[in-house]
N, C-alpha and C positions, 0 to 999 in steps of 0.2 A: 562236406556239409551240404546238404541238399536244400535247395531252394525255401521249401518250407519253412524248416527249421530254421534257416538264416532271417526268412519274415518274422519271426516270433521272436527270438531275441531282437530283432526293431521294432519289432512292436511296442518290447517295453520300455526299449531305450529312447522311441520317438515319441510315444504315446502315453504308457503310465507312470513313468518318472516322471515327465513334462508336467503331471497331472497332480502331481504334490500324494502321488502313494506311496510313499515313504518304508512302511514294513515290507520289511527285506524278505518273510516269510511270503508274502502275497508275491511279490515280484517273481522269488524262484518256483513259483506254483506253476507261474505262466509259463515261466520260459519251459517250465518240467513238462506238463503236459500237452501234446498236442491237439489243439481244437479242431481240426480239420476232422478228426477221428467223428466228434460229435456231428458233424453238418452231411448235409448229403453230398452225396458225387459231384454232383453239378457244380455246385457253389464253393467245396472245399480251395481251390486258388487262391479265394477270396476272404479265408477265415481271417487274417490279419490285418484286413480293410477296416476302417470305422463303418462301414456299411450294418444294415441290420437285416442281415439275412434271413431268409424263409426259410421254416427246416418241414413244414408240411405248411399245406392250403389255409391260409388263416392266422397263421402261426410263424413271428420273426424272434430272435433273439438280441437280448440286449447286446450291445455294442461294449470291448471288450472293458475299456475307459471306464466308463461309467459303473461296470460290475466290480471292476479292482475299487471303486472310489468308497460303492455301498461297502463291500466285505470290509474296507478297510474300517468304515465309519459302525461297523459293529465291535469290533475290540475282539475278535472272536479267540477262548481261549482252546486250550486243548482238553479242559475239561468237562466245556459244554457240550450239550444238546442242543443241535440244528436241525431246523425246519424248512426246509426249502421248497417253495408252495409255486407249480405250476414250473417245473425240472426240466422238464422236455426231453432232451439224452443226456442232461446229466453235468452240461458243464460246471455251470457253476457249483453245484453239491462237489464236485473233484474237487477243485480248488477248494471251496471250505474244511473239505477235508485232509488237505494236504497242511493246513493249520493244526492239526491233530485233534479236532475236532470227528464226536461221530455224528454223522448226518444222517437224516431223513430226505429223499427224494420224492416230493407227491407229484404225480403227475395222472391225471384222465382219462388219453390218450394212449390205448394199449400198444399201438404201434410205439410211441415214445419212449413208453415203459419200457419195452422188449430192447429197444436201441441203448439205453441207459446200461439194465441189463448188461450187454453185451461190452459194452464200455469200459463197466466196470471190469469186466473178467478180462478183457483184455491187456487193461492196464495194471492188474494186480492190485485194485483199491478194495480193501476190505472193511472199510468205517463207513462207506456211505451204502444205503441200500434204496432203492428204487422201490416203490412201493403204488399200487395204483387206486386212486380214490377221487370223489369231488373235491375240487379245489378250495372252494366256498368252504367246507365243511373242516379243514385239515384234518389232522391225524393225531386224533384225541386220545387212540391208546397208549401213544407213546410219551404223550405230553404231561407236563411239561415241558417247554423249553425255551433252551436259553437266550437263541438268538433264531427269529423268522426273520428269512429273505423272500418277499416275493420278487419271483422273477420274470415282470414284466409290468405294465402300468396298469394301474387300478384308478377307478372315482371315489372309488371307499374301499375301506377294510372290512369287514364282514365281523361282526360281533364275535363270532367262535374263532378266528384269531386271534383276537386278544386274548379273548379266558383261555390260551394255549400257554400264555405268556409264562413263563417262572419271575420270581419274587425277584427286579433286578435285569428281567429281561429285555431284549430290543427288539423291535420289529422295524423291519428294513422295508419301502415300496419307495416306489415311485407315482406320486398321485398327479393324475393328469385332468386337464381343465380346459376342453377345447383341447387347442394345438398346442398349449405349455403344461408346463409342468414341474416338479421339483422332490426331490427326496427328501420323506418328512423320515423322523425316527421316534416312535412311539415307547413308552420306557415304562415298563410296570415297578408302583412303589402301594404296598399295601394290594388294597381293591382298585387302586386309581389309575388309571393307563393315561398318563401326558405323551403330545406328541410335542417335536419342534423339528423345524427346518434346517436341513442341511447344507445343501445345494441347487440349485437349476438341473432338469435334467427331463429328458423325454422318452418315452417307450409305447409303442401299438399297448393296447390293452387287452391283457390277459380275459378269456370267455368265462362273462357272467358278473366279472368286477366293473360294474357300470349302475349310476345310480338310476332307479326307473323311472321313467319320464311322466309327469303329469299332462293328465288328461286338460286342456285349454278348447273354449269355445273361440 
């Protein structure tokens, strides 16, 4: 067993079991896939740190903890339709999709896009698909759906996330406030999207999820 691989079964045995993730599906996702594959050269040593790694200039990814806590805190079945909004190479669309879930991958970033891409083929996942578009805007031709993760911190949610929602739906973020922050879950019932509190939790913010600041004399 090579180094790697032995970080990553500690990962979950230090890190997301400790963390009360419980579905045994989420667990073998992690240990199944290797995230090093998603990160660059530089940093891959490091995939099993709680660190939050830069995968391009601007651009970190969620810390592994926190991403098993959201998937978990979506109920995600194998029936649904996943939206995973601002993807980057794709980790976390893999793991939701290793729930038998089929995913949507948005991401911006053609370079990310292509790395996702690549990801996938590599690993033989065929339910999640990379897809490149504004993040803001998601990905209205395929939507409804069942469950959005954004994957990174937002100030707000953008109106057209929600109307992506299906009847029954969750949206996953991590809304930040300053230096804190916490994981709300928004639930469409009717025309009515409620959100509520999950957990404490923090993330760099995703480019363009920031509210705009007013103008002060």
């Amino acid at each position: 067993m090579d180094d790697l691989t032995q970080a990553r079964i500690n990962m979950v045995e230090n890190q997301i079991r400790p963390s009360d993730v419980t579905d045994l599906r989420i667990q073998d996702a992690l240990r199944s896939i290797p995230r090093e594959l998603f990160l660059p050269k530089t940093v891959r040593s490091l995939a099993y740190s709680e660190e939050r790694l830069e995968i391009v200039p601007g651009r970190r990814v969620i810390e592994p903890r926190t991403l098993a806590k959201m998937i978990q805190a979506a109920e995600i079945k194998s029936t649904d339709l996943v939206l995973v909004v601002g993807a980057s190479t794709g980790y976390a669309a893999a793991i939701a999709s290793r729930l038998g879930a089929a995913v949507v991958a948005l991401e911006e970033d053609a370079s990310l896009v292509e790395s996702a891409v690549a990801n996938y083929s590599h690993l033989n996942i065929d339910t999640a698909a990379a897809v490149r578009g504004p993040l803001l805007e998601g990905h209205a031709s395929q939507a409804p759906y069942d469950v959005i993760l954004i994957d990174g911190g937002v100030e707000q949610v953008p109106q057209a996330l929600n109307d992506q929602l299906a009847e029954g739906g969750r949206l996953i973020a991590i809304t930040m406030s300053g230096s804190t922050g916490s994981v709300q879950m928004a639930e469409r019932a009717g025309q009515t999207v409620s959100s509520r509190y999950l957990f404490d939790a923090t993330a760099p913010l995703l480019p363009g999820f920031t509210v705009p600041k007013e103008f002060a004399l």
